[in-house]
C-alpha positions as CSV (number, residue, x, y, z in Angstrom):
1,X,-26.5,-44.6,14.7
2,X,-26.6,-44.1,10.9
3,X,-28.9,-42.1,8.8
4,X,-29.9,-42.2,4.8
5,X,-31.1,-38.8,3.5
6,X,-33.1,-39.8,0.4
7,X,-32.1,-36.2,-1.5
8,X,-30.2,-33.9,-1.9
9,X,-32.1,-30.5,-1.6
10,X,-32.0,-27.5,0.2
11,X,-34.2,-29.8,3.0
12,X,-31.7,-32.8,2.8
13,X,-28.7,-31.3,3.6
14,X,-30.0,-28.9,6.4
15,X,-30.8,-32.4,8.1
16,X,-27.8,-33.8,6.9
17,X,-25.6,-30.9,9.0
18,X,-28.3,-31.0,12.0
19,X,-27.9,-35.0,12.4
20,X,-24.2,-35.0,12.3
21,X,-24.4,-32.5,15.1
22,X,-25.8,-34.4,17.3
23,X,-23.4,-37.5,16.8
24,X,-25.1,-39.7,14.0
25,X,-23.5,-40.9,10.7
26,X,-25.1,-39.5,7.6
27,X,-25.1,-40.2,4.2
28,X,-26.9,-38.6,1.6
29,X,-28.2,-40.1,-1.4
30,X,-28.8,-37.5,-4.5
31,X,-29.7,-38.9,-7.7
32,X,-28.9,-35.9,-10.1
33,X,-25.1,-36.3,-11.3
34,X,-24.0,-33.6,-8.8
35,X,-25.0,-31.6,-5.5
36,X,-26.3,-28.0,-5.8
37,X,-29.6,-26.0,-6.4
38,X,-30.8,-24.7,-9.6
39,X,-33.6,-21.5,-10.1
40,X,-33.3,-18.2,-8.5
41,X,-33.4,-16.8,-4.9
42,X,-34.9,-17.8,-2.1
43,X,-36.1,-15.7,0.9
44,X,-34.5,-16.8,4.1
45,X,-36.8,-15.7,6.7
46,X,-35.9,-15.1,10.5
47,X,-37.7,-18.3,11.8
48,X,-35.3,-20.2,9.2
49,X,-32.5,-18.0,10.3
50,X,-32.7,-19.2,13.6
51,X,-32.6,-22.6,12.8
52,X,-29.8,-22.2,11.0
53,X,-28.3,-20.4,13.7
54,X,-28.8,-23.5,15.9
55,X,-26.5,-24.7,13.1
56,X,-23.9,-22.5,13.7
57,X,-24.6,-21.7,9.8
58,X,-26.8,-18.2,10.5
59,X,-23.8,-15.4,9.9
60,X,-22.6,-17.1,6.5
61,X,-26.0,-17.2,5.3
62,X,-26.3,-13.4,6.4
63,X,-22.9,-12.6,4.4
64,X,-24.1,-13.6,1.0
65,X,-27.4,-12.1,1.8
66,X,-29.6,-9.4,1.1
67,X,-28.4,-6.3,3.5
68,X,-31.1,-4.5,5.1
69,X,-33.3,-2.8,3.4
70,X,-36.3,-1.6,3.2
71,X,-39.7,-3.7,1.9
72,X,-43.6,-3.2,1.0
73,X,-45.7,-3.9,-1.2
74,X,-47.2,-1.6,-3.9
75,X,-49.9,-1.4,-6.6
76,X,-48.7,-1.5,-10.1
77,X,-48.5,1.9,-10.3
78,X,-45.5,1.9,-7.7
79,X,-47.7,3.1,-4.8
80,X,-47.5,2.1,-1.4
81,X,-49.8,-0.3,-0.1
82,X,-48.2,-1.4,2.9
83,X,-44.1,-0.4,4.2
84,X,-41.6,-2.1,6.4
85,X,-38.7,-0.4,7.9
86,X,-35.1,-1.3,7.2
87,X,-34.5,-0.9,10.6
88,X,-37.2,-3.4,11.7
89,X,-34.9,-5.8,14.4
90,X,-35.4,-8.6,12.0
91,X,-35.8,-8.6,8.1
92,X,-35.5,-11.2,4.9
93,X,-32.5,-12.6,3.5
94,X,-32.6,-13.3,0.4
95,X,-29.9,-15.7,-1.2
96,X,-29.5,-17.7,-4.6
97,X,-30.1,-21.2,-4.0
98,X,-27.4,-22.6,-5.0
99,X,-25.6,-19.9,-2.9
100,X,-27.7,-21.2,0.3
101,X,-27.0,-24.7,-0.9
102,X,-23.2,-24.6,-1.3
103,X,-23.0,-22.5,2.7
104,X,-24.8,-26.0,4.1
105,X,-23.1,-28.8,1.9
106,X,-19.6,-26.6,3.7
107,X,-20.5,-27.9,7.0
108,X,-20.5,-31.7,5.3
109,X,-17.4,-33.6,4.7
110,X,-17.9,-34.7,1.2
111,X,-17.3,-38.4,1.4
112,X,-21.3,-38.4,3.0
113,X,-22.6,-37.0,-0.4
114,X,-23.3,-39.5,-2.7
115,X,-24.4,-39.0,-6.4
116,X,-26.0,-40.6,-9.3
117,X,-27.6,-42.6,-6.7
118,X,-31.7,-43.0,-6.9
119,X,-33.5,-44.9,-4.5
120,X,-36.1,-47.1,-5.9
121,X,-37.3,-49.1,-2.7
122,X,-36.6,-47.7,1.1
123,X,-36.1,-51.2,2.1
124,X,-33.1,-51.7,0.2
125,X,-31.9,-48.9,2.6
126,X,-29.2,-49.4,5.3
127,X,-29.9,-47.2,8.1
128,X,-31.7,-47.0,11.2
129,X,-33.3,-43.8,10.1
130,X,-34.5,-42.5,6.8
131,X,-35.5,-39.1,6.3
132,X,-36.9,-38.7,2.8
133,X,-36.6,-35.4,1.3
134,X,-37.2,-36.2,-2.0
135,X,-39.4,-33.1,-3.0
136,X,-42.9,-32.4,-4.4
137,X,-42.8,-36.0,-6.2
138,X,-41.6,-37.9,-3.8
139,X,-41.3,-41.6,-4.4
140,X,-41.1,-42.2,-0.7
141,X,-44.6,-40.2,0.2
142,X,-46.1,-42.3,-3.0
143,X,-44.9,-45.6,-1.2
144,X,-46.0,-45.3,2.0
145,X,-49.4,-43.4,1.9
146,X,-50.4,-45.2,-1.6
147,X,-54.0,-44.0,-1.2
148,X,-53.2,-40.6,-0.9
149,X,-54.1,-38.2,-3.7
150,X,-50.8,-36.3,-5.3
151,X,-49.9,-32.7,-5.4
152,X,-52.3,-30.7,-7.5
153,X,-52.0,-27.6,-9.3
154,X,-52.8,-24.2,-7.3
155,X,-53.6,-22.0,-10.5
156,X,-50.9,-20.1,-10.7
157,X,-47.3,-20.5,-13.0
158,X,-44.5,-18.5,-12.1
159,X,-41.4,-17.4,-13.7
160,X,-37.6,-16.6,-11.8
161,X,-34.6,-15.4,-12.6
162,X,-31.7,-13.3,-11.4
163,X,-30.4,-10.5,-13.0
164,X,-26.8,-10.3,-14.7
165,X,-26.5,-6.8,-14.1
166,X,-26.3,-5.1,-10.2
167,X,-28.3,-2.6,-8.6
168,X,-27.7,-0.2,-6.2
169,X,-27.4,-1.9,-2.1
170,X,-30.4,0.1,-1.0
171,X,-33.2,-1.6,-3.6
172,X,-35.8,-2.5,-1.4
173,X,-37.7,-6.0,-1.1
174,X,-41.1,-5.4,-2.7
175,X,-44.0,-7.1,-4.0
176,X,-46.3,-5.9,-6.5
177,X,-50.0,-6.8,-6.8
178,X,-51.9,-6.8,-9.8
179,X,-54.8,-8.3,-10.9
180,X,-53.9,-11.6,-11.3
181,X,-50.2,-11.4,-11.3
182,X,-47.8,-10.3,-9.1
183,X,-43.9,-9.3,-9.5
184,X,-41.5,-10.0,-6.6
185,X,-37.9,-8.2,-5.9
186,X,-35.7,-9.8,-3.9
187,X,-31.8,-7.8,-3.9
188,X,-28.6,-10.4,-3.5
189,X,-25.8,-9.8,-1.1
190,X,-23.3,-9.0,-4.2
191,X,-25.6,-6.5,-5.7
192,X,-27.7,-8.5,-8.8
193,X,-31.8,-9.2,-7.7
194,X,-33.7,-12.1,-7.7
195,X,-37.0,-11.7,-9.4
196,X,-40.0,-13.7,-9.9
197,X,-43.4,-13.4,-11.5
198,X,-46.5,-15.3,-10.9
199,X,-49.9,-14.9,-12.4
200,X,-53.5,-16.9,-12.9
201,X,-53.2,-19.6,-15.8
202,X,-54.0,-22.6,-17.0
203,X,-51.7,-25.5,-16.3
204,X,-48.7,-26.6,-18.8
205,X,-48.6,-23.3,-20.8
206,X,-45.3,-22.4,-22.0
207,X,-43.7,-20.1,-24.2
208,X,-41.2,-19.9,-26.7
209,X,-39.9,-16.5,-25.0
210,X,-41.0,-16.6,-21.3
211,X,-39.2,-13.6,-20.2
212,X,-41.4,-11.8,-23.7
213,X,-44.4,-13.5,-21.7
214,X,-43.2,-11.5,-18.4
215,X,-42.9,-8.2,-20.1
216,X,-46.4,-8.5,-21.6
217,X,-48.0,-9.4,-18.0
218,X,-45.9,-6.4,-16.5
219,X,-46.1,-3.9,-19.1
220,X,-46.0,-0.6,-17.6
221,X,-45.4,-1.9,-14.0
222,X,-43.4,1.3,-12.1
223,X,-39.6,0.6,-11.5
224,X,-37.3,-0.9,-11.4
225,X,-39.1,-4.0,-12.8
226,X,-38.4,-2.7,-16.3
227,X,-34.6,-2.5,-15.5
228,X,-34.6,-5.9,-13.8
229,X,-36.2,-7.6,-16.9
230,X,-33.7,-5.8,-19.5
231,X,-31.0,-7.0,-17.2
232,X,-31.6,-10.5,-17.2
233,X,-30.9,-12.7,-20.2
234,X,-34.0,-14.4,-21.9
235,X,-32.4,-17.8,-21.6
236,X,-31.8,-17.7,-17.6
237,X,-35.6,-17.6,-17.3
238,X,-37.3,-20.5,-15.5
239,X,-40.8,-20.8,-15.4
240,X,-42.4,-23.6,-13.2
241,X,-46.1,-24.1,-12.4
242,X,-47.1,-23.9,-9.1
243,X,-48.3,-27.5,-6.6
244,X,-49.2,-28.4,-3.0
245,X,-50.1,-31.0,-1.3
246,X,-53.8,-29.6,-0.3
247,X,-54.8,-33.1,1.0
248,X,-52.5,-33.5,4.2
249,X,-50.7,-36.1,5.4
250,X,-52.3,-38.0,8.6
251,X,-48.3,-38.4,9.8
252,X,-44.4,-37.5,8.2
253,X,-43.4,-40.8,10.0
254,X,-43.7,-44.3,8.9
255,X,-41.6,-47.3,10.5
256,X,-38.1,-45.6,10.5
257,X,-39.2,-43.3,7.7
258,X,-39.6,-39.4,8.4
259,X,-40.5,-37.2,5.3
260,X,-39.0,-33.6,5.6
261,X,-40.1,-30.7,3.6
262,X,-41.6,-30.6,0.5
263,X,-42.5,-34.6,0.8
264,X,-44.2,-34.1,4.0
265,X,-45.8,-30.6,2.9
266,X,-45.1,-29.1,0.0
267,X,-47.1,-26.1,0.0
268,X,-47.9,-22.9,-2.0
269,X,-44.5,-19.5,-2.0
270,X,-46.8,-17.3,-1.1
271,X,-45.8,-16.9,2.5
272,X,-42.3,-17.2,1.3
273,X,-42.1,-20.5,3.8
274,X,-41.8,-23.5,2.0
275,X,-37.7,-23.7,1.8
276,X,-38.0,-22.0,5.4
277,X,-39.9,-25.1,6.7
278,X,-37.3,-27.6,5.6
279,X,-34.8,-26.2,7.1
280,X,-36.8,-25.4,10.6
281,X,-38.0,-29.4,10.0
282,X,-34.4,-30.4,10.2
283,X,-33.4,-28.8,13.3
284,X,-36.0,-30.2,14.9
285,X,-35.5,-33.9,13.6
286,X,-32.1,-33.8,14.9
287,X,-33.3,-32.2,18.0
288,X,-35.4,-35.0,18.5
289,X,-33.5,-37.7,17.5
290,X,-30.8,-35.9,20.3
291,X,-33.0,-36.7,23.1
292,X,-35.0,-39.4,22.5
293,X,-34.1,-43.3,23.6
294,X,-34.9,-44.8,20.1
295,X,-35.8,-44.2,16.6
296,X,-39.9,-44.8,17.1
297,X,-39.8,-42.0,19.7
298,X,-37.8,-39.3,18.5
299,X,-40.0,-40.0,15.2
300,X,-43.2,-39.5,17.2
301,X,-41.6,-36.4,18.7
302,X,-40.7,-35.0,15.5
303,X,-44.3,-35.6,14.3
304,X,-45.9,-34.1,17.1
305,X,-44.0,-30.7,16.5
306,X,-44.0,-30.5,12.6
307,X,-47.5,-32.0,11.2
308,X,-49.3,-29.0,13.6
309,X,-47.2,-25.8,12.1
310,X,-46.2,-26.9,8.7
311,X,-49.5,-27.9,7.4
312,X,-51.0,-24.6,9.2
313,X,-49.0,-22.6,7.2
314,X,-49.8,-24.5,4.0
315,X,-53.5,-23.4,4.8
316,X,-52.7,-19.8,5.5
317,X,-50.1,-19.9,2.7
318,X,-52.8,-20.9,0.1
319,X,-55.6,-18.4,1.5
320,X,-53.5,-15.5,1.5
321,X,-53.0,-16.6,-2.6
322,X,-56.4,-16.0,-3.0
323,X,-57.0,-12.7,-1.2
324,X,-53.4,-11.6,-3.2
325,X,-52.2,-11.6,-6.7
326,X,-55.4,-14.3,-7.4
327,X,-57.5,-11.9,-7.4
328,X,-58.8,-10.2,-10.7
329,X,-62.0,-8.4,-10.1
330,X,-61.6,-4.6,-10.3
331,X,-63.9,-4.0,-7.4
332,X,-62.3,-6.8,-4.8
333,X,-59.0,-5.6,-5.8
334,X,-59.6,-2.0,-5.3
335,X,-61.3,-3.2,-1.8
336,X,-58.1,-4.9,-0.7
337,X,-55.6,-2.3,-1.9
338,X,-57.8,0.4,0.0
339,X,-57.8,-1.8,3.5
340,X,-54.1,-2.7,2.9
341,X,-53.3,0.8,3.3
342,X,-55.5,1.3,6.1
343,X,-53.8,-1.1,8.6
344,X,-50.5,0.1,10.1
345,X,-47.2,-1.7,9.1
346,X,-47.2,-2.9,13.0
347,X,-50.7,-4.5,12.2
348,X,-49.7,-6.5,9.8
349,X,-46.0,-7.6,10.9
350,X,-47.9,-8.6,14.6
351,X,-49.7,-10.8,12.1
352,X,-47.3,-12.5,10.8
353,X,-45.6,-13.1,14.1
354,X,-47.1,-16.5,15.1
355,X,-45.0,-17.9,12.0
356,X,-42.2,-16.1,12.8
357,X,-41.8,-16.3,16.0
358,X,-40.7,-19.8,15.9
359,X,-37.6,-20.9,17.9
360,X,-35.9,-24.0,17.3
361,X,-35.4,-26.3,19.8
362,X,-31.9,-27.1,21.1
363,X,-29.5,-29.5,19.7
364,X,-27.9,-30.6,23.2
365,X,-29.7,-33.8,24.3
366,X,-29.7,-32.6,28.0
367,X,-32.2,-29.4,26.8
């Protein structure tokens, strides 16, 4: 059995390495010049961690990681609004992309990566299965849910980098809410940190000195945020604004066609799960496609499993946005910094556990 992966993401090679495991050909198809990930960091949470140590992929990833540490969230003033232990079982690794990327095109031989290759109708395809991971834009989605509105803008632009500079190995993973803006820290394995900033703004803006625009949202923000910014050079500064799919799909499968990540879901960062659910969606494709007699049913299968979780966490994912960093009246904010550090660490973490505590499905097809 052969399969076409229509890109060449983060998403399209985790389902490239999860289909080859359980016995299919695979080629993908990437239409940029060359494979690999641009922007910053990207949190790998435990859910994704266990998929990808379904993958046999999990302890490389961990390597080039962040190493435990501690994380919270504070108010601009550095305070403590909410604490995690670094001695909490499981915790957040945080990778560069491209990092991440080049650890799952390893487990690929290269002759099944194809460049400079853009797919311009799925029917021209030569597979039996096509999983389309074409991203946020996707061609595929466009052609086979025509009626279907496109991703929209969710209010908020963001900016990423990584710094040039390191920092000591016991920086903590924070997040800091302000009014309308927030600043994220996420350390790398070899000792530079990922960074990003995200506030409420009208669509299209840019700025002839982004990170300038950065300091002026953060301006007297506690550290280290000032020392990240003067450690990063102006020019490594991407700033993206920020879409989701908020009307969701009715199914990811069509014919012989499954959409995986962002094409099926592409949802608001600020659970920190939209890379995570890629990855978790290709474990489970293969999983299905392991056990199932034919194509239509493993498709169905695959459905059935994905549509339910991924688009729930799109929902919670874009109301927790609006009780965070969207909101801008002194009186609300005040109100949620006061009950954040009311509830116990515990409280919050048992939370979070129903999207967490996701375990992927084996790749053997007798399981």
């Amino acid at each position: 059995m052969k399969a076409v992966v229509v890109g060449g993401g983060l998403g399209g090679v985790t389902a490239a390495v999860a289909l080859r495991q359980v016995g299919w050909e695979v080629e993908v198809l990437e239409r940029a010049p060359e494979f690999g990930e641009v922007g910053a960091g990207v949190g790998v949470m435990p859910n994704a961690l266990r998929a990808l140590a379904a993958l046999g992929l999990a302890d490389d990833v961990r390597r080039i990681g962040t190493p435990r540490v501690p994380g919270g969230i504070r108010d601009p003033k550095g305070r403590t609004l909410t604490q995690v232990d670094a001695s909490h079982e499981e915790h957040v690794v945080a990778v560069h992309r491209a990092d991440l990327h080049r650890v799952l095109r390893s487990a690929l031989p290269p002759a099944c990566l194809v460049t400079d290759t853009e797919v311009t109708s799925l029917d021209d395809v030569d597979a039996d299965l096509v999983v389309a991971a074409d991203g946020l834009r996707s061609r595929a989605r466009q052609a086979l849910f025509p009626g279907m509105p496109q991703p929209v803008y969710a209010g908020t632009t963001a900016w990423r980098s990584v710094t040039t500079a390191v920092f000591p190995r016991d920086l903590g993973l924070s997040q800091t809410l302000g009014p309308g803006t927030e600043f994220g820290v996420l350390p790398l394995g070899d000792g530079r940190v990922c960074w990003y900033a995200a506030t409420v703004a009208p669509a299209g803006g840019r700025s002839a000195d982004e990170l300038g625009e950065v300091r002026r949202l953060v301006a007297g923000w506690h550290d280290p945020i000032p020392d990240l910014l003067d450690a990063t050079p102006p020019d490594a500064v991407l700033r993206h604004d920020i879409h989701e799919l908020a009307a969701p799909l009715p199914t990811y499968v069509r014919g012989r066609v499954a959409l995986l990540g962002d094409a099926a879901h592409a949802m608001t960062p600020y659970l920190g799960q939209g890379a995570c659910m890629a990855i978790e969606d290709a474990v489970v494709l293969a999983a299905a496609c392991a056990r199932a007699d034919d194509v239509p049913s493993a498709l169905a299968e695959y459905d059935r499993q994905r549509r339910p979780r991924t688009q729930s966490m799109a929902k919670a994912s874009r109301m927790l946005g609006r009780v965070g960093h969207k909101l801008r009246n002194p009186v609300l904010v005040k109100a949620r910094d006061t009950a954040m550090r009311a509830v116990p660490p515990s409280v919050g973490l048992r939370g979070m556990a129903k999207f967490l505590a996701w375990t992927p499905p084996s790749l053997s097809p007798d399981r």
